[in-house]
C-alpha positions in Angstrom: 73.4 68.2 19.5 76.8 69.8 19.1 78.3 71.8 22.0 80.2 74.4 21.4 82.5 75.7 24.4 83.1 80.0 24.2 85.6 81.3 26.4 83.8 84.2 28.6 83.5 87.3 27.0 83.7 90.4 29.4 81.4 93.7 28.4 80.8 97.3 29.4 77.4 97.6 28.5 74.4 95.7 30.5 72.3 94.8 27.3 75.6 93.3 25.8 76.0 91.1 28.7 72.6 90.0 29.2 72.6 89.2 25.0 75.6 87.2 25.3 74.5 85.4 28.3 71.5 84.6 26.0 73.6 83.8 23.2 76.6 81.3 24.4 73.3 79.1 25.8 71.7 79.0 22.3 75.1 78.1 21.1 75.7 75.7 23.8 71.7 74.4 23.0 72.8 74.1 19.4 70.0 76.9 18.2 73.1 78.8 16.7 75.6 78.8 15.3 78.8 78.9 16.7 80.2 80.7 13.8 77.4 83.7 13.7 78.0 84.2 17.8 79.1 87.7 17.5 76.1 88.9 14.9 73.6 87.1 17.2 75.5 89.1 20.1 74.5 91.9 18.2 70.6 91.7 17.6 70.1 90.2 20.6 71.5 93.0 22.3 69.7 95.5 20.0 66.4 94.1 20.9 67.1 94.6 24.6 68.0 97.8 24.3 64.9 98.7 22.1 62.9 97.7 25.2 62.7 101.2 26.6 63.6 102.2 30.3 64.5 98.8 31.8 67.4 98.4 29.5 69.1 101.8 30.7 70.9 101.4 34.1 70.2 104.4 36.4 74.2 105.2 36.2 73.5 106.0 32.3 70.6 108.5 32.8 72.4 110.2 35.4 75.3 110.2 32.6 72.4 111.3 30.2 71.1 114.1 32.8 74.4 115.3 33.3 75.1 115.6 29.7 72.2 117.9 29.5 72.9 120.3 32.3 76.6 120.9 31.3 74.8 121.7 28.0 72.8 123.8 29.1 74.9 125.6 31.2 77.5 126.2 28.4 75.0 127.7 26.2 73.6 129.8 28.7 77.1 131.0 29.3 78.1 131.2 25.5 74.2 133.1 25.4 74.8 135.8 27.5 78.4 136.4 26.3 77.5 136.6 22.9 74.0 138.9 23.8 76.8 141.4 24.9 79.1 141.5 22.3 76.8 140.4 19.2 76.1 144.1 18.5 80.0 144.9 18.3 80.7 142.0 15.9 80.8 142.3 11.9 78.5 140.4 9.7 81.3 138.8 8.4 81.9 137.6 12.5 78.3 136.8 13.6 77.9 134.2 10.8 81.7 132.9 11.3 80.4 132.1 14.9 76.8 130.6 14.1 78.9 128.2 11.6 81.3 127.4 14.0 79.0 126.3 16.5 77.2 124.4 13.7 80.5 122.8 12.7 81.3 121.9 16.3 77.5 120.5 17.2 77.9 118.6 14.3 80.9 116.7 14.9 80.1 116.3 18.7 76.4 114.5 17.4 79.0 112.2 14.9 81.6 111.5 17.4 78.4 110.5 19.9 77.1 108.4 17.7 80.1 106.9 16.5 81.3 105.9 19.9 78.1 104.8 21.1 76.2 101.4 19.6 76.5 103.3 16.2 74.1 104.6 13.7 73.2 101.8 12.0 72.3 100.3 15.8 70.4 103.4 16.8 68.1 103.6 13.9 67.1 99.9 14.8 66.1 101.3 18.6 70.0 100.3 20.5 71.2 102.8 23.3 68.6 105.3 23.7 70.7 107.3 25.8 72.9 107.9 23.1 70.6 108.4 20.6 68.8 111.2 22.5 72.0 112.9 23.0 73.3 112.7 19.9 69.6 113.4 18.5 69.7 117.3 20.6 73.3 117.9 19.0 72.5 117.3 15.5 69.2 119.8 16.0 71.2 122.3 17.7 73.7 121.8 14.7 70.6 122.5 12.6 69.2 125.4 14.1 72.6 127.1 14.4 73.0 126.5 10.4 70.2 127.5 9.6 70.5 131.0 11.4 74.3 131.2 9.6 72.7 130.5 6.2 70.0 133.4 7.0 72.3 135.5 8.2 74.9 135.2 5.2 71.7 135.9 2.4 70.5 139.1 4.3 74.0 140.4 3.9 75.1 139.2 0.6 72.2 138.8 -1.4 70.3 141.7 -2.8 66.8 140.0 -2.3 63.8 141.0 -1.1 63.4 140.9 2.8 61.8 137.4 2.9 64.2 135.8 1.4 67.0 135.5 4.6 64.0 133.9 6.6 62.6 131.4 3.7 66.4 130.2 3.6 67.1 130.2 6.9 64.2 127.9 7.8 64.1 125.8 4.7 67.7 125.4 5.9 66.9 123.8 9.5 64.1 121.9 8.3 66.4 120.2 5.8 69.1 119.4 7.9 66.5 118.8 11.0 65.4 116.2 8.5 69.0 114.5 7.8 69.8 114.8 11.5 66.2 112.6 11.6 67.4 110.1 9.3 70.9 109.7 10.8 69.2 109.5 13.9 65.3 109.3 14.5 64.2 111.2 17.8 61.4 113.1 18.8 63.3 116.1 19.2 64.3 115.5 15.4 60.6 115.9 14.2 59.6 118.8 16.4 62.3 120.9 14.9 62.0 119.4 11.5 58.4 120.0 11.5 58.8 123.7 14.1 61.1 124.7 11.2 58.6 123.7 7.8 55.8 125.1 9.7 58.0 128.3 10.0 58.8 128.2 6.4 55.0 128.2 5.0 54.6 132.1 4.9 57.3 132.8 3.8 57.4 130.3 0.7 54.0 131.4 0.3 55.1 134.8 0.2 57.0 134.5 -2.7 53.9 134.4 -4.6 52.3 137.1 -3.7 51.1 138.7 0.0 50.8 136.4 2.6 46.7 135.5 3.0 45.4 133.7 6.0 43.0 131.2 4.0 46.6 130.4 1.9 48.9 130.2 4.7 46.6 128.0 6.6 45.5 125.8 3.8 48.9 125.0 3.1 50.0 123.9 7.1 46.4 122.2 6.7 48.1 120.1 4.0 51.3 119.8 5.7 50.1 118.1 8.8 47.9 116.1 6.6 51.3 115.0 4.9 52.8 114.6 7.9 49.9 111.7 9.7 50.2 110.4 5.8 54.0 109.7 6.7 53.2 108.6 10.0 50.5 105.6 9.1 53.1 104.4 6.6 55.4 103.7 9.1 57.9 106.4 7.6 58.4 108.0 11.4 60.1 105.8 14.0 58.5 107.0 16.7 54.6 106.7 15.0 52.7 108.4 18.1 54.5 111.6 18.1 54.2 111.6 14.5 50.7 111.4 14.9 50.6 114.4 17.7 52.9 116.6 15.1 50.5 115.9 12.1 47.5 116.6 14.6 48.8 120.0 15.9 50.0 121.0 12.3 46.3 120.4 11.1 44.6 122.2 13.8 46.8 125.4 13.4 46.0 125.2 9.6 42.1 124.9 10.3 42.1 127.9 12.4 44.4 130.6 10.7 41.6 131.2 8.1 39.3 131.9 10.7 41.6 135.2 10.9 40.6 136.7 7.7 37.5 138.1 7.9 36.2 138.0 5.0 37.2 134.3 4.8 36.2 133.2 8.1 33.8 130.3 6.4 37.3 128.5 5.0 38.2 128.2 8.7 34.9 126.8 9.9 34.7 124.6 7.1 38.2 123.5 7.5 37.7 122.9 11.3 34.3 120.8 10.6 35.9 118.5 7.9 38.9 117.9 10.0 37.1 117.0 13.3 34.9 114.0 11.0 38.1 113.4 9.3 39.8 112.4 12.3 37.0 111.0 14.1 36.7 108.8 11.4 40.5 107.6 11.4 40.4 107.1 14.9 38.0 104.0 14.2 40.1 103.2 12.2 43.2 103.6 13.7 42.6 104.1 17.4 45.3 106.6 18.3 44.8 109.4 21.2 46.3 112.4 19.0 42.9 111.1 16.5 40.7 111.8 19.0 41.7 114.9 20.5 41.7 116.6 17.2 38.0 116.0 16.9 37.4 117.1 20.1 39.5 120.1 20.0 38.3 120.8 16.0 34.7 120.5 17.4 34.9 122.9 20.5 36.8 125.3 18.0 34.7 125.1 15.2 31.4 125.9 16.6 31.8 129.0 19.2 33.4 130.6 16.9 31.1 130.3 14.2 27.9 130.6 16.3 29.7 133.9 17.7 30.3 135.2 14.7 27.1 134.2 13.1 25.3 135.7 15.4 27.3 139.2 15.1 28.3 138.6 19.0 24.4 139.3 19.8 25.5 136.1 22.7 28.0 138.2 24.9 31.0 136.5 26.8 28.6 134.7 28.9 26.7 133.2 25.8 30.5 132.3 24.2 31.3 130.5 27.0 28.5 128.4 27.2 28.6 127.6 24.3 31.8 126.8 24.4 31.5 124.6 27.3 28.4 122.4 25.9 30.0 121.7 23.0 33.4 120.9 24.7 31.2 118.2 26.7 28.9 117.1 23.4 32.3 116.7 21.8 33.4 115.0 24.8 31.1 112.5 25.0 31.2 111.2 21.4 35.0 111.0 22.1 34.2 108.9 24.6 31.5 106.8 22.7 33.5 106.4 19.4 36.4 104.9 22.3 34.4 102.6 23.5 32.8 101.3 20.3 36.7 100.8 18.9 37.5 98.7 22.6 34.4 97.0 21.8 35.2 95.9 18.6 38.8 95.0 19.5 40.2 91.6 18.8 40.4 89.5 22.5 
């Protein structure tokens, strides 16, 4: 086989070293090419940084921690100046500021990146640090957009009073969403999907008055989009995905059971949804699966037998109830788990 002789190559990073380590005895081994070093460098070190906590050095989450704080503090301090003045400023002022701060969080999350392994790196799972930093300043850049944009239609646009919110949201949910893209966190669902869930009545609105049954149908369908997304592998991170989808679901089951004279939606809703994901978690055997059908369960039927029963049961009765179905819905959790362990492969 054909040595090939490197001179030693020094680098910052601990995951670069350890992958060219790795690399120069392939090369020396004759498994690679001499040629493709640097690229093999690359996705060697890539894959050790996707391993999760081992790859980051303790220095680097203290960096990470202490990123966060001085973050944290500067809002606060930027917070409570503005709280003060905000009433003294001019429309014209208040969304000069929001879209400087959007501006500037922007440009901070693209410099971050930029510096760190890179996008391209990140998306593929390199220097998670990094990524969760640059991941809060693009959302932050988001929010603070979004409230500009809001701000600008309520005081330019002769519209009806929905209209500043619909955009507003819409806005942060759309760039939430290319902030997701550039760089996949959990933080860049939560406020992608925070921000369409906050969107929903007020889209809806548009249409005609905001109704329960409507409002809750559609986050019903928006959380079933959402787990759709997630068991196609269009979310990195697939088991938050999977808790997002669940929680929209649930919160779309139980606003109809709101409307009074529509309370058999929610029930209905609630039912279906607990056998829907009690039969995707045999399927797909993912925590977030089975909770819902617990939590569907034990919401489904107090609430009906209360209200069937025109609260004849008392508190006392509501809680019983509540607490024997809880355990009933417990306990076939806990039976479909052990069927799907059962039937697992090894």
């Amino acid at each position: 086989m054909r040595s090939i002789q490197h001179a030693p190559v020094v680098r910052r990073g601990g995951g670069d070293a350890r992958a060219a380590v790795v690399v120069d005895a392939l090369v020396t081994g004759g498994f690679v090419d001499g040629a493709r070093r640097d690229e093999a460098v690359l996705v060697v070190g890539s894959t050790i940084a996707a391993q999760g906590p081992g790859a980051v050095t303790v220095r680097r989450r203290f960096a990470e921690l202490a990123g966060y704080l001085g973050a944290a503090l500067v809002v606060s301090a930027a917070g409570i100046f503005f709280a003060a003045q905000w009433p003294d400023l001019t429309g014209g002022q208040q969304v000069a500021l929001l879209a400087g701060a959007a501006v500037l969080l922007a440009v901070a999350g693209v410099a971050t990146g930029s510096l760190g392994a890179g996008f391209t790196r990140m998306r593929a799972g390199a220097d998670p640090v990094l990524r969760r930093l640059t991941g809060v300043l693009l959302a932050g850049a988001a929010a603070s957009a979004g409230a500009a944009v809001g701000l600008q239609v309520d005081r330019s646009v002769s519209s009806p009073e929905t209209w500043p919110l619909l955009v507003g949201f819409g806005t942060v949910a759309l760039l939430g969403l290319a902030g997701y893209l550039a760089v996949p966190t959990v933080l860049g669902q939560v406020v992608t999907a925070a921000a369409a869930f906050l969107t929903v009545p007020w889209a809806v609105d548009q249409v005609g008055d905001v109704e329960p049954v409507a409002f809750g149908l559609v986050v019903l369908a928006l959380g079933a989009g959402w787990l759709l997304l997630a068991e196609a592998g269009w979310w990195r991170e697939t088991e938050s995905a999977r808790g997002i989808g669940c929680v929209l679901a649930v919160l779309g089951a139980q606003i109809p059971v709101s409307d009074y004279d529509n309370r058999w939606v929610g029930y209905v809703a609630l039912a279906v949804l607990a056998a829907a994901a009690f039969g995707v978690y045999v399927l797909r055997p993912s925590w977030p699966y089975l909770a819902t059908g617990v939590i569907a369960v034990t919401l489904a039927v107090p609430q009906a037998l209360l209200d069937w029963t025109d609260n004849a049961l008392g508190p006392a009765g509501v809680l019983l109830a509540t607490g024997v179905t809880l355990i009933g819905a417990s306990l076939l959790g806990l039976r479909l788990r052990h069927e799907v362990a059962a039937d697992a492969p090894g």
